[in-house]
FITOR-584810 format. One record per atom (N, C-alpha, C): residue in one letter; x, y, z. Coordinates in steps of 0.1 Angstrom, whole numbers, padded with zeros to 4 digits, always signed. Each point is the difference from the previous one (the first is absolute). Layout:
! FITOR-584810
AXYZ...
END
This chain:
! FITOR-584810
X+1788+0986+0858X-0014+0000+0002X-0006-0010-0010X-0008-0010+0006X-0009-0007-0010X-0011+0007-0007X-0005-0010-0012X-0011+0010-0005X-0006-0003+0012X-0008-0005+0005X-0012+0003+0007X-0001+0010+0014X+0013+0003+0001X+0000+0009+0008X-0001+0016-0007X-0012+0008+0005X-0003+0015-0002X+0010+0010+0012X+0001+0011-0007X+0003+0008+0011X-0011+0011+0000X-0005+0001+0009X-0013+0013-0002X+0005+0007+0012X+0002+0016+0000X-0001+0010+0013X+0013-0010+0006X+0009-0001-0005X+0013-0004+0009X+0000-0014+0009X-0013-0008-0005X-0001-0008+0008X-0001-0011-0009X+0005-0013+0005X-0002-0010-0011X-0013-0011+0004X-0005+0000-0011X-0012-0007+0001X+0003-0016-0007X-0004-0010+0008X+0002-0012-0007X-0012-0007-0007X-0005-0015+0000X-0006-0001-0006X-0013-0002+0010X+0003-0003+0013X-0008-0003+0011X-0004+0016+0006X+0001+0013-0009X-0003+0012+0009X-0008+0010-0006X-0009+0006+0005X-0011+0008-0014X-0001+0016+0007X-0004+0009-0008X+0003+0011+0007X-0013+0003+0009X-0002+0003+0007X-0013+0004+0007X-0007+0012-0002X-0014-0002-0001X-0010+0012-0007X+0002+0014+0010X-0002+0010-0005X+0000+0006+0011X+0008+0011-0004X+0010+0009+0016X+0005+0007-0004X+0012-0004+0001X+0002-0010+0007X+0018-0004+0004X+0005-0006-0016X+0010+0004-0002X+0011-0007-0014X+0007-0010+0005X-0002-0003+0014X+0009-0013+0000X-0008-0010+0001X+0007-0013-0005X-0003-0016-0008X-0005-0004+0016X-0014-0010-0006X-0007-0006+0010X+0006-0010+0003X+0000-0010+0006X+0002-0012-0001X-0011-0014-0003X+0001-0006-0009X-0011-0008-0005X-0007-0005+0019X+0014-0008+0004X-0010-0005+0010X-0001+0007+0014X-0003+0010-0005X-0008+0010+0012X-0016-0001+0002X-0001-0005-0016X-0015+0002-0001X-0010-0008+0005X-0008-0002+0001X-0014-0010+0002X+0003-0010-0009X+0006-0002-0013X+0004-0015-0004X+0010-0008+0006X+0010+0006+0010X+0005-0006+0008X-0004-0005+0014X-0009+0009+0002X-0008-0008+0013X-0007-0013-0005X-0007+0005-0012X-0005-0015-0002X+0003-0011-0005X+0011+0005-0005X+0009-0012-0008X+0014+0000+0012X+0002-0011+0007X+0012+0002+0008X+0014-0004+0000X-0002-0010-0013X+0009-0008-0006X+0006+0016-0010X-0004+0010-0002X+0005+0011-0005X+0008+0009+0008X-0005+0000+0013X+0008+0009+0009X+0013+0000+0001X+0003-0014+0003X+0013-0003+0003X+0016+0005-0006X-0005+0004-0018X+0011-0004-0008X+0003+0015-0004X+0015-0002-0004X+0008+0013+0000X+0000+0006-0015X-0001+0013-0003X-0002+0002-0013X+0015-0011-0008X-0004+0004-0015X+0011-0006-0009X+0005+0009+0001X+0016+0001+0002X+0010+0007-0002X+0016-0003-0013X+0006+0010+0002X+0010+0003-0017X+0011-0013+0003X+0000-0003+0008X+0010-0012+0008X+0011+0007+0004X-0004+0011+0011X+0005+0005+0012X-0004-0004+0011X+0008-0001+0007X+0001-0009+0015X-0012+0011+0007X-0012-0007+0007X-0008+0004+0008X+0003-0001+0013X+0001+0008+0009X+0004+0002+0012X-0012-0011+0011X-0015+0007-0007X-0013-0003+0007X-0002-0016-0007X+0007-0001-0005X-0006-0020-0003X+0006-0007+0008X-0010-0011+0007X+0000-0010+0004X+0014-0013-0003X+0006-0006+0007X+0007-0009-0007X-0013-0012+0000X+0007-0010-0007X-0011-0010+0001X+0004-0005+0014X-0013-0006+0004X-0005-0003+0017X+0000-0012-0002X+0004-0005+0010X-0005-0018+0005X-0002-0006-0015X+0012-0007-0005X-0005-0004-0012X-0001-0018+0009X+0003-0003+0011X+0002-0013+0005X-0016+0000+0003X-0006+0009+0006X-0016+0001-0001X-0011-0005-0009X+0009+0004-0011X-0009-0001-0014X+0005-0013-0001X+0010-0004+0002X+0003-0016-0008X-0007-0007+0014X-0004-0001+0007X-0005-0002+0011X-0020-0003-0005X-0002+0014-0004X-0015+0000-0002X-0001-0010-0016X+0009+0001-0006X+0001-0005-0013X-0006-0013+0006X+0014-0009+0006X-0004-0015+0001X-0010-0003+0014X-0009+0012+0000X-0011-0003+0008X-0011-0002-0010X+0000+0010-0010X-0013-0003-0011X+0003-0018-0006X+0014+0004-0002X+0007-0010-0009X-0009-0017+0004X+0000+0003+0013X-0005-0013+0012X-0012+0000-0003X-0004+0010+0001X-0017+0000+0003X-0004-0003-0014X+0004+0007-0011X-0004-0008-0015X-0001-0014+0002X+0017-0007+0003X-0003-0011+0002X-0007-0010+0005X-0008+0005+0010X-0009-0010+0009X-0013+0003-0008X+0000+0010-0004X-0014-0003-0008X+0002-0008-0010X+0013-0003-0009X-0001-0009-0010X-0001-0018+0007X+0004+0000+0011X-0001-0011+0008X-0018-0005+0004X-0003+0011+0002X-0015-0001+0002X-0008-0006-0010X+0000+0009-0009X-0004-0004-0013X+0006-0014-0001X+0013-0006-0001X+0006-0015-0002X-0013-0011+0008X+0004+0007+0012X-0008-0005+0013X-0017-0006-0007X-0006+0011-0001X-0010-0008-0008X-0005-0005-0008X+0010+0005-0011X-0003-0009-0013X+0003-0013+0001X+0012-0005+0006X+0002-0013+0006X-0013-0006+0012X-0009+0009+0005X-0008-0006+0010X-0006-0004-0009X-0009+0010-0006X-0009-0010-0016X+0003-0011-0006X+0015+0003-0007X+0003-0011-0007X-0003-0017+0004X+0001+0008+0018X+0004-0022+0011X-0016+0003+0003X-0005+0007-0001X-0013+0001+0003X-0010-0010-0014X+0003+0007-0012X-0010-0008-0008X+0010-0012-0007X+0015-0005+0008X+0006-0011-0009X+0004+0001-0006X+0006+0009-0003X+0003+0006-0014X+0020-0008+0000X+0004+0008+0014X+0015-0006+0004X-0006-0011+0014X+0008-0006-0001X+0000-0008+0013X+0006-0001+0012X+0005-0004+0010X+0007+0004+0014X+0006-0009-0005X-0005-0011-0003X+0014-0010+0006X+0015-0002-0009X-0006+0013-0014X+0013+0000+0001X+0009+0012+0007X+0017-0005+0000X+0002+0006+0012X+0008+0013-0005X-0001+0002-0011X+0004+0020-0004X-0012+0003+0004X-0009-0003-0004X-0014+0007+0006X-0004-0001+0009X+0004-0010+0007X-0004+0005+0019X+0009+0006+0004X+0014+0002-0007X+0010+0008+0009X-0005+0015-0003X-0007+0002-0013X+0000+0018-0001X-0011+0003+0006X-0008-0009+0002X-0017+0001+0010X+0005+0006+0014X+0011-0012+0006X+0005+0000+0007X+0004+0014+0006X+0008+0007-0006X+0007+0009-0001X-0011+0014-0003X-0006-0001-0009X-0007+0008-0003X-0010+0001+0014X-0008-0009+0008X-0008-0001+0009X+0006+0006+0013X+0017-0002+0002X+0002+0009+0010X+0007+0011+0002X+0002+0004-0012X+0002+0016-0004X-0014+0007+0001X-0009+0001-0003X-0010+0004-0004X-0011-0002+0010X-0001-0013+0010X-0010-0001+0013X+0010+0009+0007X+0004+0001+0008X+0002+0011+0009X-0007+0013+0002X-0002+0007-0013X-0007+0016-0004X-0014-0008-0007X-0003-0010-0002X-0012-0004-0002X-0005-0004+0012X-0001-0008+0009X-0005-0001+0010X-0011+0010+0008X+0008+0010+0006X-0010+0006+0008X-0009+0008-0013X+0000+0004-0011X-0009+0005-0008X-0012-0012-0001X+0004-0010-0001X-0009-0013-0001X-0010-0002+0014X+0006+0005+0010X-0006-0003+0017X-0010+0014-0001X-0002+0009-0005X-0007+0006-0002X-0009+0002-0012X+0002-0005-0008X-0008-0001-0012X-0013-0012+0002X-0009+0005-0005X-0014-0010-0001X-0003-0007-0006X-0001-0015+0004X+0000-0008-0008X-0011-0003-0013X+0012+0005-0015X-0004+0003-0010X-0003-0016-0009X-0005-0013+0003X+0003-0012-0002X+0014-0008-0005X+0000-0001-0018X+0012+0001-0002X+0009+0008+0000X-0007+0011-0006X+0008+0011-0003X+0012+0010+0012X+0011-0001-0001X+0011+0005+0008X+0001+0016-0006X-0006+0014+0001X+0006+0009-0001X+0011+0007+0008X+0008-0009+0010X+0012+0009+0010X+0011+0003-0013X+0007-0011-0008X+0009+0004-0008X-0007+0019-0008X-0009-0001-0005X-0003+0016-0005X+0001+0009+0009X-0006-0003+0015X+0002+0012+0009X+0018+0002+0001X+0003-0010+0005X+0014+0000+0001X+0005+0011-0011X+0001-0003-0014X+0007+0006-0011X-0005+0014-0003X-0013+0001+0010X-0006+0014-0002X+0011+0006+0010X-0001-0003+0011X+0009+0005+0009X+0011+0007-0001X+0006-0018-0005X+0013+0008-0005X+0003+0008-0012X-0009+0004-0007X-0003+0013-0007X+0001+0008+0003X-0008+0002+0013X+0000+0016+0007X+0011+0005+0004X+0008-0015+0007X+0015+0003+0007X+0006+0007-0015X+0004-0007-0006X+0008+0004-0011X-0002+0019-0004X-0019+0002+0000X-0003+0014-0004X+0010+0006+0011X-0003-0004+0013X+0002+0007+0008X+0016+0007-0005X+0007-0014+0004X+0015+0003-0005X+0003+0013-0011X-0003-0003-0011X+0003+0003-0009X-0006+0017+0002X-0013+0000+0001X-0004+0015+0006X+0002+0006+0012X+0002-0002+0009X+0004+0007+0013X+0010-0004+0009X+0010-0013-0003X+0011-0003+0006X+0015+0008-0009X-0003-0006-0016X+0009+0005-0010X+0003+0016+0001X-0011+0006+0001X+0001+0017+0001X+0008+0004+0006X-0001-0007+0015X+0003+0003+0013X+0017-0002+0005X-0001-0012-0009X+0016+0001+0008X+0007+0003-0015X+0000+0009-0010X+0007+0006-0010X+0000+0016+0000
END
């Protein structure tokens, strides 16, 4: 028996189990309560145990899933750092700063301009023409923000 395990009324209480008010003597379960409805990232998990094999636990699931969703964020981080490339280099050929003609710098322009028009485009066919000012790169990176919330909050949960 570890310390953190109690035995009360022949029953073993862990650290995840509280006894419930009332008249019953047997141990509540933390996530029975209303903090597990609202917290859901709580529901899921098995108390700590003495390091005896649990019948009721989970093996780990789809770990190819997770390496999966991994090098999906993994990507999408990426393209936002491309974005950001994307226009600090617009600026720079913009006020002269680098020049085109030379040819590392028109090859990363290059490069940079056709990674990055594709998912810029139609944001741009709908946006109003703001004179100089280009805000599709921010919408874009907001975007893919949300994708990323999304993942990480309600894809990640889901397949674990």
């Amino acid at each position: 028996m570890a310390a953190f395990d109690i035995i009360a009324g022949g029953q073993q209480l862990t650290p995840f189990t509280i006894r419930a008010k009332g008249k019953s003597r047997t141990p509540k379960s933390l996530f029975s309560m209303p903090l597990a409805r609202n917290f859901p990232c709580l529901a899921g998990r098995e108390p700590i145990s003495s390091g005896k094999s649990n019948p009721r636990r989970k093996p780990a699931s789809k770990p190819f899933m997770r390496a999966v969703l991994d090098i999906v964020l993994i990507v999408l981080d990426l393209y936002v750092w491309l974005l950001i490339a994307s226009a600090i280099l617009s600026w720079l050929i913009a006020f002269n700063v680098v020049n085109t003609r030379n040819q590392f710098v028109a090859a990363v322009a290059e490069f940079l301009y056709r990674i990055t028009e594709p998912l810029l485009a139609p944001i741009r066919s709908f946006m109003p023409n703001l004179g100089g000012l280009d805000i599709s790169p921010i919408i874009l990176i907001l975007i893919i923000m949300f994708i990323q919330k999304v993942i990480v909050y309600y894809i990640y949960p889901a397949v674990f």
